[in-house]
C-alpha positions in Angstrom: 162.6 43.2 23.7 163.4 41.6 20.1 160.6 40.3 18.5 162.3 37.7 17.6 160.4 34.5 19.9 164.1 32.4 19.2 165.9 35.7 20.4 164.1 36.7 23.5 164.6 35.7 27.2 162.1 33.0 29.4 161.2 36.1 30.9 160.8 38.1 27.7 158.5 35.2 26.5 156.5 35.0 29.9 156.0 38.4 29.6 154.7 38.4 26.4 152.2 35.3 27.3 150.9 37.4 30.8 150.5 40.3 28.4 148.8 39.2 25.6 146.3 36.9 28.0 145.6 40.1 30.1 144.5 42.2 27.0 143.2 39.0 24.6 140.7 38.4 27.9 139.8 42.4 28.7 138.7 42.2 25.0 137.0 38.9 25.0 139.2 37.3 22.0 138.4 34.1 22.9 139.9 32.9 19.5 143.2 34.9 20.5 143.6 33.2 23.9 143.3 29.9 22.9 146.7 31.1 20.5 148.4 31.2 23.1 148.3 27.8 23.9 149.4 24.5 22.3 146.1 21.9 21.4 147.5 19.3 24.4 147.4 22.1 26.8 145.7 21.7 30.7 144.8 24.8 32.6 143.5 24.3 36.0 142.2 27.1 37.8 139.3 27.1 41.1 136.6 28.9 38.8 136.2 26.3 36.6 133.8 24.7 38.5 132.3 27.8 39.2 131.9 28.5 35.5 131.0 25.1 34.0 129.4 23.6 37.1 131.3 20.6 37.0 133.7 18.7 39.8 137.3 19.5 39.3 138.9 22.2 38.4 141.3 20.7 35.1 140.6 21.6 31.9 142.6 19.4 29.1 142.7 20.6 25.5 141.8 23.8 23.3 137.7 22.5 23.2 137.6 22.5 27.1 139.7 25.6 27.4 137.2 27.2 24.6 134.0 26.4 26.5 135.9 27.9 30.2 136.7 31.5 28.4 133.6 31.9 26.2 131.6 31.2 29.5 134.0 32.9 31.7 
């Protein structure tokens, strides 16, 4: 795989993303999960209610997404 972001595949790059989440989360790096996403980003998932006790499961932007993995 190059490491190269401009050089690798969509699969390369998903790779990477499902990767890097997988360990970032095992190791609580809050800070380095929300690098993997751009500041517009929406992440909708069935434990957010769960987690934040709140109706809905969408989360819109890095502040939201922040508050759903330093909870989670």
């Amino acid at each position: 795989m190059s490491s190269d972001p401009r050089q690798q595949t969509s699969f390369e790059q998903a790779q990477f993303v499902f990767d890097e989440w997988d360990r970032r989360a095992r190791t609580v790096d809050v800070a380095g999960l929300l690098d993997l996403y751009r500041d517009d980003a929406t992440l909708e998932s069935p434990l957010v209610p769960r987690i934040l006790d709140r109706p809905g499961g969408v989360l819109r932007g890095k502040a939201e997404l922040s508050q759903f993995f330093t909870e989670g």
